[in-house]
C-alpha positions as CSV (number, residue, x, y, z in Angstrom):
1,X,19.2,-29.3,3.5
2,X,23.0,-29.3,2.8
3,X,25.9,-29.0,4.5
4,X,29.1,-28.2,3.1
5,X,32.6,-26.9,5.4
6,X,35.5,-25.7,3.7
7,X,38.9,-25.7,5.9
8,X,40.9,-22.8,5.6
9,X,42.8,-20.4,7.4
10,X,42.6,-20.4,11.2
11,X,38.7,-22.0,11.6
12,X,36.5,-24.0,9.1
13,X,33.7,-22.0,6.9
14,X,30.3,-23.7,7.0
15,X,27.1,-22.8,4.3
16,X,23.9,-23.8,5.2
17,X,21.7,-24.6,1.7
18,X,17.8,-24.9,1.7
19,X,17.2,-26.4,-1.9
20,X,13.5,-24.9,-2.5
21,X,11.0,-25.4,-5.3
22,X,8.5,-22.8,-4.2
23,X,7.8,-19.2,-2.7
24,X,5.2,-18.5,-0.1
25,X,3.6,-19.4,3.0
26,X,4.4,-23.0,2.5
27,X,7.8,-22.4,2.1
28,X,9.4,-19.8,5.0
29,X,12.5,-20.1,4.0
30,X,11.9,-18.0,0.6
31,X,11.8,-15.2,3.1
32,X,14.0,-12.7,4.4
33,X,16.4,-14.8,6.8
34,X,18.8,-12.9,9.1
35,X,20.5,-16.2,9.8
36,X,23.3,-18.5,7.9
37,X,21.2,-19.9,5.4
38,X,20.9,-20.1,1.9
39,X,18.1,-20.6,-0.2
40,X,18.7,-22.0,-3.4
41,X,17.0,-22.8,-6.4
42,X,17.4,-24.7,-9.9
43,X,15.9,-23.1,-13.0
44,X,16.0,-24.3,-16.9
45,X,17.4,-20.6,-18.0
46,X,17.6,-16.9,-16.8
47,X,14.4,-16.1,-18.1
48,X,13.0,-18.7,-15.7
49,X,15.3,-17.5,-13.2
50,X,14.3,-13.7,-13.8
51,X,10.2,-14.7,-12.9
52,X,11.6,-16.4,-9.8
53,X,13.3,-13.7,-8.6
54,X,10.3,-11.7,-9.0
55,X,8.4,-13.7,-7.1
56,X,10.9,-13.6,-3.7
57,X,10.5,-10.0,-4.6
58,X,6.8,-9.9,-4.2
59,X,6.9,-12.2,-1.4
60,X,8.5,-10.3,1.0
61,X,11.1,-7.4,-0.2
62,X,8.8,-5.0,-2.6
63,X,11.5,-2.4,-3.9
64,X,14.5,-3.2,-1.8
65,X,17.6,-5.1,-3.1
66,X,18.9,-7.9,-5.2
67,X,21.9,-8.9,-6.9
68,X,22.9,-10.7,-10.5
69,X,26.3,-12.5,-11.2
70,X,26.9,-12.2,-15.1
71,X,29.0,-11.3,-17.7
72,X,26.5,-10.5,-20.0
73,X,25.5,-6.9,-20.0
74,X,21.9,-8.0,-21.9
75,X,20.8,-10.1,-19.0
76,X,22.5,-7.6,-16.5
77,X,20.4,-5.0,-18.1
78,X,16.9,-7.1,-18.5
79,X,17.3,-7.8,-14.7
80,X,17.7,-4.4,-14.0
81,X,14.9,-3.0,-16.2
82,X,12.3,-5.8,-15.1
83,X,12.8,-6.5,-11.3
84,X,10.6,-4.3,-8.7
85,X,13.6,-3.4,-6.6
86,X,15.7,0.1,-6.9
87,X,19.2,-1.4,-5.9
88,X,20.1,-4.1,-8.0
89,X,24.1,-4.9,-7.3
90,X,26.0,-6.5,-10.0
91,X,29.2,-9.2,-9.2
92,X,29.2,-8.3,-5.5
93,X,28.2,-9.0,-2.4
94,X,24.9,-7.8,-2.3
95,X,24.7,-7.0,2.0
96,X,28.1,-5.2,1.2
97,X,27.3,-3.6,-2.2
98,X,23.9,-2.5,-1.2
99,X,25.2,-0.3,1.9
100,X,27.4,1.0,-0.3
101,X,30.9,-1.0,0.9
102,X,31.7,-2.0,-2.5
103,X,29.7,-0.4,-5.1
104,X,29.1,3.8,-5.3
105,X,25.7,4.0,-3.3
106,X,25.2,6.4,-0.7
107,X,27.5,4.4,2.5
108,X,23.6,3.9,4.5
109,X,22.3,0.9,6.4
110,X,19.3,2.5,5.9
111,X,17.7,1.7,2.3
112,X,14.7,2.9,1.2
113,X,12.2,1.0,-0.9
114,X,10.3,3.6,-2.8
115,X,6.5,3.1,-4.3
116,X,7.0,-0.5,-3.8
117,X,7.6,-0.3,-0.4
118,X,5.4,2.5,0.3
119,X,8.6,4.5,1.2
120,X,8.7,8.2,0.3
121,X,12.4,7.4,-1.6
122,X,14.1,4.8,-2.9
123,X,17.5,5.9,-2.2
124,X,20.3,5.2,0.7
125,X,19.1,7.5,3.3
126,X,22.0,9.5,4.1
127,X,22.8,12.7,6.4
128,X,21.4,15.2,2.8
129,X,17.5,13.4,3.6
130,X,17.8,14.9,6.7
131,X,19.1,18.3,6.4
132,X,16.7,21.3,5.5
133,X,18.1,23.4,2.6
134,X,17.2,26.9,2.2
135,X,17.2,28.0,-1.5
136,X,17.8,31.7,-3.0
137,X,16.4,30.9,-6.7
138,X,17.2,33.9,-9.0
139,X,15.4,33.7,-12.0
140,X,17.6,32.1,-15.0
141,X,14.7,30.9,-18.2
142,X,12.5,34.4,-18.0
143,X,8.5,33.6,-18.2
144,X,7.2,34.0,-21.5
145,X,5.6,37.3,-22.0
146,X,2.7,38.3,-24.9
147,X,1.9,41.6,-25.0
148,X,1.6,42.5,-28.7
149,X,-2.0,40.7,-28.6
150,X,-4.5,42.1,-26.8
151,X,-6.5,39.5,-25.5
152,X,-10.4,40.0,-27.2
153,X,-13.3,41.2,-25.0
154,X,-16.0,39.5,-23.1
155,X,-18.8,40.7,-25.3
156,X,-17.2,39.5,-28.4
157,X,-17.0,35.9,-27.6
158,X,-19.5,33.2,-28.8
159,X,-22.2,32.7,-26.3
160,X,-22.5,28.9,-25.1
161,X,-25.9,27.3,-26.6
162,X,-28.5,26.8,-23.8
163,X,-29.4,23.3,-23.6
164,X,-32.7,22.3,-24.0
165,X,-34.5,21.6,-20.7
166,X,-35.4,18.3,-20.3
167,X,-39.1,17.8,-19.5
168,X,-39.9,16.2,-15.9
169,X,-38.6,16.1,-12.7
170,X,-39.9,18.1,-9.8
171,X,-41.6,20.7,-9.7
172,X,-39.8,23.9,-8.0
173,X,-42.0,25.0,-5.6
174,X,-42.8,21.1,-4.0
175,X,-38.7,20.8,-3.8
176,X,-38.6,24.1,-2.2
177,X,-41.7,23.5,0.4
178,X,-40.0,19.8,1.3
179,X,-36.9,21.8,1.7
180,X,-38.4,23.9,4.1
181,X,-40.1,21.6,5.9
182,X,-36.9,19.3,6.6
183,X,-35.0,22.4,7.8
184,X,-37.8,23.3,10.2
185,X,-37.6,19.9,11.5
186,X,-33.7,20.6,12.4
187,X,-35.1,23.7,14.4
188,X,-34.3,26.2,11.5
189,X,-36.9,28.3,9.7
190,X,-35.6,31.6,7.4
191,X,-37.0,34.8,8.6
192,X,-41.0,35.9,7.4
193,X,-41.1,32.2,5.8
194,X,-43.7,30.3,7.3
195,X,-43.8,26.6,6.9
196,X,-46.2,24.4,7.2
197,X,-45.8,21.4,9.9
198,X,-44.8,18.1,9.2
199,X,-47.6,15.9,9.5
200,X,-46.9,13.5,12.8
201,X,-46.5,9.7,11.9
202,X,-49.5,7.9,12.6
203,X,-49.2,5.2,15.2
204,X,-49.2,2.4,12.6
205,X,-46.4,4.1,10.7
206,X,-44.1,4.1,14.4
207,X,-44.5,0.6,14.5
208,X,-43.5,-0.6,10.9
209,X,-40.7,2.0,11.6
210,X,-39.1,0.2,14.4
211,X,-36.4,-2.5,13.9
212,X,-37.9,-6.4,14.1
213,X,-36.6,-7.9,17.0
214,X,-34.2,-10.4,15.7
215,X,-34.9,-14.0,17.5
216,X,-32.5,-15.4,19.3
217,X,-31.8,-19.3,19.5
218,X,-33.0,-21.3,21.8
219,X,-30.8,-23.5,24.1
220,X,-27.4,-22.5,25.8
221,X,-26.5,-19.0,25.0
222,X,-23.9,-19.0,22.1
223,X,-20.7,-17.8,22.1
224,X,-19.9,-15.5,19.4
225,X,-17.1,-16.2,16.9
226,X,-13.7,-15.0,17.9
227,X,-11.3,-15.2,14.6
228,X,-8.1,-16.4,15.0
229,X,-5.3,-15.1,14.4
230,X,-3.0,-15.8,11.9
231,X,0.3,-17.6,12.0
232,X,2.2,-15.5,9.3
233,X,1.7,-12.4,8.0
234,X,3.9,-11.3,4.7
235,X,3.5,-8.1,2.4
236,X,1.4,-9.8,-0.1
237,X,-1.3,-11.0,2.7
238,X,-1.5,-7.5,3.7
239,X,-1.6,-5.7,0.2
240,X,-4.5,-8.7,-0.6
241,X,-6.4,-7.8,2.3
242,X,-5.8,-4.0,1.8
243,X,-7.8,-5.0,-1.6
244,X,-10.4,-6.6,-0.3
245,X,-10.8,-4.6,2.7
246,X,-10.7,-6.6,5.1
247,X,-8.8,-6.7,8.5
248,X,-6.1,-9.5,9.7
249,X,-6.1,-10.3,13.2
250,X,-2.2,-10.4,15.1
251,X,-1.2,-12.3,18.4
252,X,1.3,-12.7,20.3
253,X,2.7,-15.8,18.7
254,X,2.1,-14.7,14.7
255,X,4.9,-13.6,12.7
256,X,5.1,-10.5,10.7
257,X,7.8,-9.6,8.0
258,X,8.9,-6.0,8.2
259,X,7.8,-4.8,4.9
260,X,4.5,-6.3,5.8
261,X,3.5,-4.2,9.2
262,X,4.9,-1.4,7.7
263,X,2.3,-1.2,5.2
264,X,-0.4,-2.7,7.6
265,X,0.4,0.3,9.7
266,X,0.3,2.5,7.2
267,X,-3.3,1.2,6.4
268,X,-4.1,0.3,9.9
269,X,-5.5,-2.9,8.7
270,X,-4.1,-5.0,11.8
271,X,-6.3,-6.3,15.1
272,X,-4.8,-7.4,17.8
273,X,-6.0,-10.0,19.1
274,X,-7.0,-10.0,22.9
275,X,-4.2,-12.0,25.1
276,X,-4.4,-15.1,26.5
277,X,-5.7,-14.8,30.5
């Protein structure tokens, strides 16, 4: 990590840098960091540098916010197009451009992150998301209207050709006798229809019907598995276990991004784990 202070004014300035080579689990500080330190990276070109910035993107803030430094409108606008976040502030600050201090966003230090996020909008929430307009809509493009063709009859219309019935299946009147039969089981029968009983299963039947007892091990009993839980949970563990349906287990010690229990909540995909006695 590097340290660099710059004098000026009435107190020094200090930067903390994190030179990284990675995004992920094994590298927490290509997170989200509310904290004075900077992660930084070295890449061969923007194009390189465009993928990478996808990547913190998918890691942790789906949808939210970045920011480019150019002076060339191309790569300004292939950022813009290709990254999966809806503010993308150009040769600003990005905290300050985002809430809208320098740029012409919506003033908000509320931002929403859209589909990526699973947000309803991807806008700066401001005091018009949470007003209820009332609209008088007067009609301005009239509804097309054909009345000078009268629209031909029923009778004249080609009839549909009948498939041909297939041969096999069941028969109608077995389907309809089982039918029967099943409903006067559940303690219906229709009016003047009488139904023949279900024959009783024989003894030998009850017995191949009941569940095998499964045998137990011998020895000490055995303590059944507890999974543990997990250390750190980001947006991409939850969206791959949202995938594969599966649950992740929380305690009191593992950490969660933001972006990642909102959409564990969302799914209710999360188990706490029981606390430490």
């Amino acid at each position: 990590m590097r340290c660099n202070a710059r004098a000026g004014g009435q107190a020094s300035v200090r930067r903390l840098i994190a030179e990284l080579e990675g995004v992920g689990r094994d590298y927490p500080l290509s997170i989200e960091k509310l904290c004075p330190v900077l992660s930084f990276y070295v890449v061969n070109d923007w194009r390189e540098g465009c993928e990478r910035c996808k990547q913190i993107l998918r890691y942790g803030g789906m949808g939210h916010t970045m920011s480019i430094h150019s002076r060339n409108d191309d790569i300004i606008l292939q950022f813009g197009l290709k990254k999966p976040a809806f503010r993308i502030v150009v040769n600003t600050p990005t905290t300050l451009g985002s809430i809208g201090f320098t740029t012409g966003l919506d003033p908000s230090m509320t931002l929403g992150c859209g589909g990526y996020g699973g947000n309803i909008t991807s806008d700066n929430i401001s005091p018009r998301h949470l007003l209820n307009i009332k609209r008088l809509a007067y009609e301005t493009n009239p509804a097309p209207a054909r009345r000078d063709v009268e629209a031909p009859s029923t009778s004249a219309l080609p009839k549909a050709p009948v498939p041909p019935r297939v041969p096999g299946g069941i028969p109608a009147e077995p389907l309809a006798r089982r039918i029967d039969q099943f409903l006067a089981s559940r303690g219906y029968t229709p009016p003047g229809v009488s139904v023949p009983p279900v024959p009783a299963p024989s003894d030998a039947a009850k017995a191949e019907a009941l569940p095998k007892p499964t045998p137990q091990p011998s020895g000490p009993a055995a303590t059944p598995s507890v999974e543990k839980p997990a250390e750190f949970v980001c947006e991409d563990d939850v969206r791959q276990a949202v995938k594969q349906g599966r649950r992740i287990v929380i305690g009191e010690r593992t950490i969660v991004t933001p972006a990642a229990r909102d959409l564990g909540e969302q799914h209710r995909i999360f188990v706490q784990a029981s606390w430490p006695r």
